[in-house]
Residue, then its C-alpha position, 0 to 999 in steps of 0.5 A: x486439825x487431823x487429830x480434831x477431825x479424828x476426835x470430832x468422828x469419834x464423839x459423832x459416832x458415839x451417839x448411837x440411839x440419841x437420834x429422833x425420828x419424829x417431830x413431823x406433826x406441828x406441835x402445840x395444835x388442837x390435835x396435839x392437845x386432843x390427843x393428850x386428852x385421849x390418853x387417860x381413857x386409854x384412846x391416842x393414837x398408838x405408838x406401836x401396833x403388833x400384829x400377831x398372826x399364829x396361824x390358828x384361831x386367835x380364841x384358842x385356849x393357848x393362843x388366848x393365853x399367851x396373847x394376855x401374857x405378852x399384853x400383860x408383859x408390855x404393860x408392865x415394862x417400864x416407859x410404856x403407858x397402856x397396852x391393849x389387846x384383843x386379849x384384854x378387852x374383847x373389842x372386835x375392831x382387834x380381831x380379823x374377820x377370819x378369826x385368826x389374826x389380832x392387835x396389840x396397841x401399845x402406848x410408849x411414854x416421853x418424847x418420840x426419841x425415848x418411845x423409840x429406845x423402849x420400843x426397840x427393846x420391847x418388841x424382841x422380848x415380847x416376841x421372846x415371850x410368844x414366839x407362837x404368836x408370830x408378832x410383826x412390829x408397826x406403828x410410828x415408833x417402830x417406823x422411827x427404830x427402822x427408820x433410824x437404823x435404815x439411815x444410818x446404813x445409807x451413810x455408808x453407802x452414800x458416802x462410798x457412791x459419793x467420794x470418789x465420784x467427788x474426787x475425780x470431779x475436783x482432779x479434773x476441775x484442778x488438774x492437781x491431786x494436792x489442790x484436790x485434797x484441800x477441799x476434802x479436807x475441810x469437808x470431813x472437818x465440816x462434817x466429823x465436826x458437826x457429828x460432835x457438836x450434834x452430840x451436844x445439841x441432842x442433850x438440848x432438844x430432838x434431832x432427827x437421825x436424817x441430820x447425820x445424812x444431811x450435815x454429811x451431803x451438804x457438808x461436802x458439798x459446801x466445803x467443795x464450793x467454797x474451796x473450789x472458788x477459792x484455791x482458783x482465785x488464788x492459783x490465778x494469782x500465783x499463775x499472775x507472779x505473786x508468792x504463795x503468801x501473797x496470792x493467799x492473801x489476795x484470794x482470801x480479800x477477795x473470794x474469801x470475802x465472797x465465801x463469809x457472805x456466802x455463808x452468812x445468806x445460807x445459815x440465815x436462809x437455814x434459820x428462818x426455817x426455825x419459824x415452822x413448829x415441826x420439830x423434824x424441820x427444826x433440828x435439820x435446820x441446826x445441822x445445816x447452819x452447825x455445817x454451814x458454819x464450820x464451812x466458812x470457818x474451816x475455808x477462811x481459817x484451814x485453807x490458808x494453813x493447807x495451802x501453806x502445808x502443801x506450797x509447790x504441790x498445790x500449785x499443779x499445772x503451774x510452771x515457772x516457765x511464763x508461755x506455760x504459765x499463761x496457758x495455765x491462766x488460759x485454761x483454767x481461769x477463762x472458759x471460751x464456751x462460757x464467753x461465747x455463751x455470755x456474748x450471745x445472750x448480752x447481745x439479744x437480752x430481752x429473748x433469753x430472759x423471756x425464754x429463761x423465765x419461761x422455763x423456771x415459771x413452767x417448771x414452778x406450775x406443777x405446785x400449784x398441785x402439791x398435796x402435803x402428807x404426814x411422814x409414815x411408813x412408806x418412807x421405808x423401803x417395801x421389804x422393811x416389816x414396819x411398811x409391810x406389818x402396816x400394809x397388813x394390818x390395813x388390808x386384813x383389817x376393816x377398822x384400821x387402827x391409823x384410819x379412826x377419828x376420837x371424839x374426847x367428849x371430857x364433860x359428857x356423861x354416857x348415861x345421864x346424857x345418853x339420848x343427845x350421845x345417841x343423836x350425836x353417833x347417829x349424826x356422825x355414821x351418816x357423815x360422807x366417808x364414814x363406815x362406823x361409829x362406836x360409843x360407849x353404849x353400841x355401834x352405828x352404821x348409816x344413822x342407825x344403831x347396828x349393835x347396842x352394849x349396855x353401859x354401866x354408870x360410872x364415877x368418872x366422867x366422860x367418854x368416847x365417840x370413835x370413828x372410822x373412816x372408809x378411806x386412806x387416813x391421808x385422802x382428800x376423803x379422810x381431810x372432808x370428814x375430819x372438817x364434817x366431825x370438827x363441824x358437828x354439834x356436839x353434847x359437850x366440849x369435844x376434842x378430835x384426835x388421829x393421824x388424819x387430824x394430825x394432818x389437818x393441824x400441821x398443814x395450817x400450822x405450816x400454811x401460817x408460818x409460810x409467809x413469816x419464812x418467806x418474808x424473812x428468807x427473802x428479806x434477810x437475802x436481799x439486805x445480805x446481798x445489798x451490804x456485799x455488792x453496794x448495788x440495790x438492783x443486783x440485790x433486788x435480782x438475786x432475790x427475784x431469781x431466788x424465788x423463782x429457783x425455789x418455784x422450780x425446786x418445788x415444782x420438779x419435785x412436785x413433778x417427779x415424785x407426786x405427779x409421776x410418782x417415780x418412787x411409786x405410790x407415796x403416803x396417801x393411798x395411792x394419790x400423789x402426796x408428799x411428806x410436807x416437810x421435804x418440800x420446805x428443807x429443799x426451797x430452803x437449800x435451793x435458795x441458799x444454794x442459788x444465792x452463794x453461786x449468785x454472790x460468786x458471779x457477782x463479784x467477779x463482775x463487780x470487781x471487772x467494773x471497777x476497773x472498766x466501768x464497761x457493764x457488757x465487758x463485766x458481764x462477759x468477764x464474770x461469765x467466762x471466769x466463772x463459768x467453768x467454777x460453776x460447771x465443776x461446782x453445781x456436778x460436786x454439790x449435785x453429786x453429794x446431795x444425789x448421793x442421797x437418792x442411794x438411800x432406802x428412805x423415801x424422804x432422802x432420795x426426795x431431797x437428794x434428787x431435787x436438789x441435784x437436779x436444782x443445781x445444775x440447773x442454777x448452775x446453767x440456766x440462771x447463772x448463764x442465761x438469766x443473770x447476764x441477760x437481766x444485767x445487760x438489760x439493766x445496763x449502769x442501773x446496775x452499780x447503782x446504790x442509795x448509799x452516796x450519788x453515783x453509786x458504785x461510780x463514785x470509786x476511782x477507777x484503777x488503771x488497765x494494763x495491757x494484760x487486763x490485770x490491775x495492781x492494788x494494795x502493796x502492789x500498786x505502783x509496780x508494773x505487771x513485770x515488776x509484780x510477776x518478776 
């Protein structure tokens, strides 16, 4: 297995600049098709924009030569389609008002990962060329190169925040160095083996370059709580007297069996992401169940081979004296805080779930306000030249190129129709938020024609209607005017393009497919959940707190980062927005993650029942031998998520926070308010199950022993003596 990690590490990082960055638009939308057909005149939405800024008229004969030679360079490189200039065409949109500044648009050729391997080496020889132009780099295939590169430095940095942080967490939650390293273990192949099996999917389909950091921070995280419940049940069992192949084997009957559940509601939570058409939410939902995957593999098969592997030393805090062992038992199994906070809420049930609902439900208000956004520039950090070139060109230019509508009129011919293409440019410059229009045959402001050009007949047919925006490309000003241009007669079939449109589509594409995921999420959870526990009301309940903990993950988020704008003014202008993706991969998370704690709790009670078919005794019971697990779970699985918020990428420090802060709070308010106090309401309604009459409480019974311990399989028929002896 060390030598497979060693192996699996290595093919993780020789996949270099396979990464994608893109994938957040939906694909196969209106705006996706209007864009293919602005490409042939010359008119998408630009992959890269160079601003040069030479300090000196841009109209000066050395600057003007120069310009037309790095536009006549770019054309010529190969994987670019079009390259345009002020040089080139003349148009006054790529000129500063002072004269001294100018556009480049370059249009790149293949998918989002091949524009960015060619704009990678295209911008440094084209600043080679010219160095007197002073090129600064933007647009979206720049925002994928920086992107990329700013990721791949934040897993180093993560990744030194969180080990040792997760380390010290697991030596105190095991009180041994060579328990703690069993988790540790089974992280790094979790996630040295999901880099190499990524190496294999990028040659299949896009995957973004945030996988390395998610597959990273959940793969450790997952490992850890998977291993974490585990090594405790069968360190339980070894403190109960049983051998080390004994204890493994109970543990992995029991807990084991937990984890393979567990396991299966994540990676199908994960899956059902597969239903919305953004491929940037598409390729981190195969990380997650490539990591999720290996995580149960890795627990069900490693652990036991590690514990074997280690034997004495796993052990810790265990002695052979039996007054040290049973203090062992004492303090690590149960946790009297945790007891006493079960027996409080068991005994007023009704009270702590009015107030533990309330609190979900008034976290989960703030989305009813969330504005989605497009992933753009502001992703990066301040300082990173893609976000300032952007900055710089909106601020310098009047017409910026990420704030224009194209109108595709493929039919309409500019001079045979040239009286109903003038009403239709005159209709569209009196549009509310529109600044100006251009067609082929002059520019219009206010319903009047400002600046005639004279148009040339032409063989080819067709033309373009191009219009400006007065305000940020993702304001809810913008989102009006794109409906007003999509709503207007036009002389002709018409197709709209540009980022705004692009916003517009991918929202109702994912508005569309969110009641699929719901329904699949929800559905898929609660039969997984009925098969493990046999019980249709706990089923039932898992998924209602599921729900509500995905509420109250969008809503923190919702809260902390567009409301409260903690990161600063995010994708919009300056209005509250989120990238529209973040806030699905997180409800995704949070479920799965609320759900393996759910089936964890659950089955210490349903084992507790079994054997006492007391309903308030199995709820205590779980609590207090959960509770501490809990606790040191939710701080490891907040500490590797949280260690995404050292990043530089606006969209991991999202997810990394609300993540962590979702935990914790699962891992207090509804495993130890809610849950117990829903069961006890619940009462035996809980053990009931369709499956056969009396449900849970047709199984016999096992006798209790004076320890509270009952012997099954080849240990039935011993005494608890006779078993420790």
């Amino acid at each position: 297995m060390v030598c497979l990690i060693a192996l699996c590490a290595v093919l993780g990082m020789s996949l270099g600049d396979r990464w994608s960055n893109g994938g957040y638009v939906a694909e196969d939308t209106a705006a996706w098709r209007a864009e293919a057909a602005a490409r042939p005149f010359a008119a998408s939405t630009p992959d890269l924009v160079l601003y040069a800024r030479p300090g000196r008229s841009v109209d000066s004969p050395n600057v003007a030569e120069q310009g037309r030679r790095v536009t006549e360079l770019a054309a010529r490189t190969t994987g670019v389609e079009v390259a345009l200039s002020y040089w080139s065409t003349g148009l006054g949109p790529l000129r500063t008002a002072d004269g001294r500044g100018a556009l480049v648009r370059i249009d790149l050729k293949g998918s989002d990962s091949d524009a960015a391997r060619t704009a990678r080496s295209l911008v440094p020889a084209l600043r080679a060329a010219a160095p007197g132009l002073r090129l600064s780099a933007s647009g979206p295939a720049w925002v994928n190169v920086t992107a990329t590169e700013q990721a791949q430095r934040d897993l180093l940095h993560s990744e030194l925040f969180n080990l040792p942080l997760v380390l010290v967490v697991l030596v105190l939650a095991f009180g041994s160095l060579g328990a703690t390293l069993v988790p540790v273990v089974i992280g790094a192949a979790a996630a040295s083996g999901a880099l190499a099996v990524l190496l294999v999917v990028t040659r299949l389909t896009p995957v973004t370059v945030f996988a390395v950091n998610l597959s990273c921070a959940l793969g450790f995280g997952l490992a850890v709580d998977y291993a974490l419940f585990t090594l405790s049940r069968y360190r339980e069992e070894r403190a109960r007297g049983l051998t080390a192949e004994e204890a493994v084997g109970r543990a992995m009957s029991t807990t084991g069996r937990a984890v393979v559940c567990c396991a299966l509601t994540m990676a199908w939570c994960m899956a059902a992401l597969l239903v919305f058409p953004l491929g940037l939410i598409r390729s981190l939902a195969i990380a997650s169940l490539i990591v999720v995957a290996l995580c149960a593999v890795g627990t069900v098969f490693l652990l036991p081979a590690l514990v074997a592997v280690l034997g004495e030393r796993i052990d810790g805090l265990i002695a052979s004296r039996r007054g040290r062992r049973l203090r062992f038992i004492t303090k690590t199994s149960v946790s009297p805080a945790w007891r006493w906070v079960a027996v409080t809420v068991t005994r007023r049930p009704v009270l702590w779930a009015l107030a533990g609902s309330v609190l979900l439900l008034g976290l989960a208000t703030p989305v009813l306000g969330f504005r989605p956004a497009l992933m753009d520039e502001t992703i990066l950090p301040s300082r990173a030249e893609a976000r300032a070139a952007a900055e710089a060109v909106r601020r310098d230019f009047p017409y910026s190129p990420d704030r224009q509508l194209t109108v595709v009129l493929p039919r309409t011919d500019p001079v045979a129709e040239a009286d109903a293409l003038d009403a239709y440019a005159r209709h569209l410059s009196a549009l509310p938020g529109t600044t100006r229009v251009s067609t082929a045959a002059g520019d219009y402001t206010g319903g009047m024609l400002a600046k005639a050009r004279h148009t040339a007949a032409s063989a080819k047919r067709g033309t373009l209607v191009v219009v400006f925006a007065a305000e940020p490309v993702q304001s809810r000003e913008t989102a009006a005017l794109v409906d007003a241009v999509r709503g207007t007669p036009a002389p002709g079939p018409a197709q709209v393009a540009g980022t705004a449109v692009h916003l517009a589509d991918t929202r109702r594409a994912v508005t569309a497919a969110f009641g699929w995921w719901g329904a699949l999420t929800l559905g898929g959870v609660f039969l997984m959940l009925f098969l493990f526990t046999r019980s249709l009301l706990i089923a039932l309940k898992a998924a209602a707190l599921g729900g509500l903990s995905i509420g109250a993950a969008l809503g923190l988020m919702v809260l902390l980062f567009q409301r409260w704008q903690l990161l600063g003014p995010p994708a919009g202008g300056g209005e509250g927005a989120l990238e529209i993706t973040m806030p699905l991969l997180a409800a995704a998370l949070a479920f799965g993650l609320c759900v393996d704690y759910e089936v964890f709790l659950v089955s210490r009670m349903v084992e507790e029942w079994r054997r006492t078919r007391r309903t308030t005794a199995s709820i205590v019971f779980g609590i207090e031998h959960t509770g501490r697990l809990f606790t040191a779970a939710a701080l490891v699985v907040a500490v590797s998520m949280g260690a995404l918020m050292v990043s530089q990428v606006r969209l991991l420090v999202v997810l990394g926070a609300t993540m962590a802060a979702i935990v914790i709070l699962d891992a207090t308010v509804v495993r130890g308010v809610l849950v117990p106090a829903v069961m006890q309401l619940a009462g035996r309604a809980n053990w009931w199950t369709p499956a056969r009459p009396g449900g849970l409480r047709s199984a016999r019974a096992p006798a209790e022993t004076k320890t509270g311990w009952a012997p099954t399989g080849q240990d039935a028929g011993k005494s608890h003596e006779e078993v420790r002896g």
